[in-house]
N, C-alpha and C positions, 0 to 999 in steps of 0.2 A: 519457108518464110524467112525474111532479112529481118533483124534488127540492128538501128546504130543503135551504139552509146557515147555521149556526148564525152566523158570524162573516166579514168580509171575506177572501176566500184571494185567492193571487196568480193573475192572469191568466189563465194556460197551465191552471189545474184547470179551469176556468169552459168555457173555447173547449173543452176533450175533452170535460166533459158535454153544451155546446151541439151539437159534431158528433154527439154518438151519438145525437142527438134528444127531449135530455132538456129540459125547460118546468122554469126557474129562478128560486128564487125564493131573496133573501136580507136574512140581517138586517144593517140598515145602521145600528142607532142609536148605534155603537160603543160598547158595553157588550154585557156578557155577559147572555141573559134569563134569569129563574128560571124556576124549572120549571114554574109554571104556563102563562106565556109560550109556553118552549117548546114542551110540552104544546098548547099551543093552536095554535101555527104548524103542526103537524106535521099536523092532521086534515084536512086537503085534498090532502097531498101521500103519495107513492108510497114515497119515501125520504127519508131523514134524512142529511148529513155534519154531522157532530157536532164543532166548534172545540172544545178548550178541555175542561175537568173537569166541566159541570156531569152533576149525578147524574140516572142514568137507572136509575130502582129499580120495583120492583115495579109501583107504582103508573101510572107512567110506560107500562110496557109494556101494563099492563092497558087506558089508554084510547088505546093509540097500537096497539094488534095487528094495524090493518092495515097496520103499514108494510110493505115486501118486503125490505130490507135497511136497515141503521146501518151507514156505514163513519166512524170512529173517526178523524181529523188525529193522531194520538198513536199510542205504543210503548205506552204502561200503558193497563191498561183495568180497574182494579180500582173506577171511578165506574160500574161496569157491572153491575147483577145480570143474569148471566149464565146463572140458571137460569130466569129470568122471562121471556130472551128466547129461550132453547128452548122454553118453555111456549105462549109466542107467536108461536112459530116462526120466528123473525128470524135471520136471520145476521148476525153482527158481524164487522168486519176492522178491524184496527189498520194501523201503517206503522212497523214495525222494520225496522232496517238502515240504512235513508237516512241517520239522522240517529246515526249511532256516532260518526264525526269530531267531528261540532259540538257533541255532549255532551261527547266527551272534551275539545276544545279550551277550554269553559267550565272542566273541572273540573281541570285544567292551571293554564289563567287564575287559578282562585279557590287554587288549591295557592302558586304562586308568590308572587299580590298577596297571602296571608294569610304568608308566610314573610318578606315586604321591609315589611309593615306598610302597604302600598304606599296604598289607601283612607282610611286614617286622615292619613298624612304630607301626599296630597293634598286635604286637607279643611282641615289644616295652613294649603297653599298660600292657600287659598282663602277662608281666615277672615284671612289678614293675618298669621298667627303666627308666619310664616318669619321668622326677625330677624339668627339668625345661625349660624355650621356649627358643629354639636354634636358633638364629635370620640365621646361612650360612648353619647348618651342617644335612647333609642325606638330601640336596630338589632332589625334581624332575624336571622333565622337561614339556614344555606344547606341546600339541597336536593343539592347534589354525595355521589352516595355513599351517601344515605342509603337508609332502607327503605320503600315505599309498599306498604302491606298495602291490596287491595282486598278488599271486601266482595260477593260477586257479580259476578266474572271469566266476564263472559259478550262479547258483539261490542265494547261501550263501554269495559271494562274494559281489554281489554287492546288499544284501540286507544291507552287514556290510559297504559296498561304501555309500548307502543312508543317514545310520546312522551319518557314520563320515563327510559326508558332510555337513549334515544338523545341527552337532552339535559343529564340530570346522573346518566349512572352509574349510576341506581336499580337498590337488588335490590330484586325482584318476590317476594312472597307474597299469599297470599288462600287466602280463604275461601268453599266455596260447598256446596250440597248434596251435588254429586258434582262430582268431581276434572275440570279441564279439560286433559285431557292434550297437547291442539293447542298450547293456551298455555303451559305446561310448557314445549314443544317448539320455537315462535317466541321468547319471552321467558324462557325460563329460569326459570318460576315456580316457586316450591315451594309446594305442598299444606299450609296448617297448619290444628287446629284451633281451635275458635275463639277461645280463650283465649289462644293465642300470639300469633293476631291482633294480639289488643288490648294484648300485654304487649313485644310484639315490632316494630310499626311503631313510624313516624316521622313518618307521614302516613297516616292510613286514609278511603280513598275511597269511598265508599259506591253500588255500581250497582246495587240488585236492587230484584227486583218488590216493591211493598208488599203484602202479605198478612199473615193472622192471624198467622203465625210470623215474620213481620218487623215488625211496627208494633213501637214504642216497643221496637226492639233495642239501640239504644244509650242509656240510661238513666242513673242514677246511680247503681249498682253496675258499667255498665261504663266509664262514664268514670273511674271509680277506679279500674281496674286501667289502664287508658290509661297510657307514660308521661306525664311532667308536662312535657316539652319535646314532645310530637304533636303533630299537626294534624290537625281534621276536617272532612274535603269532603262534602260530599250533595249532590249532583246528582242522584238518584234521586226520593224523594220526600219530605214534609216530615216526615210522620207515621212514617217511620221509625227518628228521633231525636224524644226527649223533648224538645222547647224549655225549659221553666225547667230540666228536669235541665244540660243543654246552658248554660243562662247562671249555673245553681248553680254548675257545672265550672269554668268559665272564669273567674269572679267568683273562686273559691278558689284560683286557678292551679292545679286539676287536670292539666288541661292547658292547652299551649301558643297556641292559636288553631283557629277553624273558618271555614270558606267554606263559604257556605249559595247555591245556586238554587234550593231548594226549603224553605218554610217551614211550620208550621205554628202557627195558620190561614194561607193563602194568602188574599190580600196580607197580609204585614207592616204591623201597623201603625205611625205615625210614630214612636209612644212607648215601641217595643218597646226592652228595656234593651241589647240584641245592637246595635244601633247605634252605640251611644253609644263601643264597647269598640272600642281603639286595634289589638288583635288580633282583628276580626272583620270579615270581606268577606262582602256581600248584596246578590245580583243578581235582578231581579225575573223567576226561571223563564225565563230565556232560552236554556236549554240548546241548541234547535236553530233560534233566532233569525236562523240567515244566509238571503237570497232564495234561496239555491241549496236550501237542503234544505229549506225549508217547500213550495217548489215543487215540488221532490223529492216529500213529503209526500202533499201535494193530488193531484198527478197518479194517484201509489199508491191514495188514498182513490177517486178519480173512477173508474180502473180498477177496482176491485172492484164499485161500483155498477155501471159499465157491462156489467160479466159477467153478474150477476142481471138485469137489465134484458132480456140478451140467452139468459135462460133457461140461464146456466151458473153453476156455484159459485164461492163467491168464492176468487179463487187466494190472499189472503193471509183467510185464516179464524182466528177466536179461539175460537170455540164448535162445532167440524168434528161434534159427536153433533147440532147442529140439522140435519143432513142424514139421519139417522139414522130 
């Protein structure tokens, strides 16, 4: 049995594919391929592990139908037409869970450094403009106390709810389809709708899937009900904040600052106006960037190939009706 892999993973996935006797082949040119590329790598091989976002659509499945499984390095998989690979009878698995700490710990990270100004004062450093101590001018604001309204209180959410509680006080509200009453019950959340969300944080965190009922949810009708001292984090995905609405906001002092790991388009480019802004932190998708959980990650991905390989179903499944 062939496996590609779309991008270099760390060690330990590599050596569990080679035991279970899988013939490895990977892509080394350190960039990401297009889809024709990939398309093309995948027609000699058995299976796919899939680095990275690129879109795996219709097209994709149609001249790839004979793979036996996609296992996904990622939590989202909405780069996935997922009816295309029922059709083609593929099983997909993602790797949720592993990586709940090191998104929260990013979205922490970006809460904090957008509240102290912290990117921008270091930038400060670094251009030579340090000159002398500014007893009123560029402060931040403190997070002790305040309110962090998350957006999709699912494992990440309220791993980042534990955090902020335990480190400045935070009360916990959010927002989600249906009520998490576990999280309720660890961190003392309250249930609001959506509206109070946005009128009622301090900070709103953004963790949920991107889908048709989440793309462009925070826009510019919701950044105006935002108050005008909030903070917005996304760590989730890019596409489900409006970017110019998001630097209209911020440009107007709607609101107070955002921290972005996810942008859209993915990458950022140099000239984007978000940079520029003394209130805004932009980390290049590094959500679960530590060697612990991408390792984590790969070995989860390699496991699920290695089960179809071994004529079993894949224990972490996205599309469970292709068994169907």
């Amino acid at each position: 049995m062939k496996v590609y892999i779309s991008k270099k993973i760390p060690e330990p996935g590599i050596e569990n594919l080679r035991k279970a006797g899988f013939e490895i082949s990977i892509n080394d040119k350190g960039s990401s391929l297009s889809k024709e590329e990939l398309t093309a790598a995948c027609q000699e091989v058995d299976f796919l592990m899939n680095i990275g976002q690129a879109k795996l659509d219709a097209s994709f499945f149609k001249q790839c139908s004979h793979l036996k499984g996609i296992a996904l390095a990622s939590v989202g998989y909405d780069h996935v037409d997922l009816a295309a690979a029922n059709a083609a009878g593929i099983p997909i698995s993602n790797t949720p869970h592993v990586l709940d700490e090191a998104t929260a710990d990013v979205a922490f990270l970006l809460m904090l450094s957008v509240s102290r100004l912290a990117f921008f004062r270091a930038n400060q450093v670094i251009r030579g403009e340090w000159k002398d101590f500014e007893f009123t001018k560029d402060l931040g604001t403190t997070l002790q106390g305040k309110t962090l309204g998350i957006f999709g209180l699912g494992r990440i959410g309220l791993a980042l709810a534990r955090k902020a509680q335990a480190a400045y006080s935070m009360k916990i509200i959010y927002h989600n389809r249906h009520r998490n009453t576990e999280a309720e019950r660890l961190v003392d959340a309250t249930y609001v709708n959506f509206d109070d969300l946005l009128t009622q944080s301090d900070v709103i965190s953004v963790h949920s899937n991107l889908s048709p009922e989440t793309e462009h949810r925070f826009n510019a009708e919701t950044f105006k009900r935002m108050k005008k001292s909030a903070i917005f984090i996304n760590t989730a995905r890019g596409k489900i904040h409006h970017e110019r609405d998001l630097t209209a906001a911020l440009s107007a002092g709607e609101i107070w600052g955002a921290g972005l790991d996810v942008t859209d388009p993915e990458p950022m480019t140099a000239d984007n106006p978000l940079l520029t802004m003394s209130n805004v932190c932009v980390l290049p998708h590094i959500g679960s960037a530590t060697l612990e959980t991408r390792t984590e990650m790969v070995l989860l991905a390699s496991n699920n190939l290695i089960a179809v390989k071994n004529g079993l179903k894949m224990p972490q499944i996205v599309n469970k009706e292709v068994y169907a």
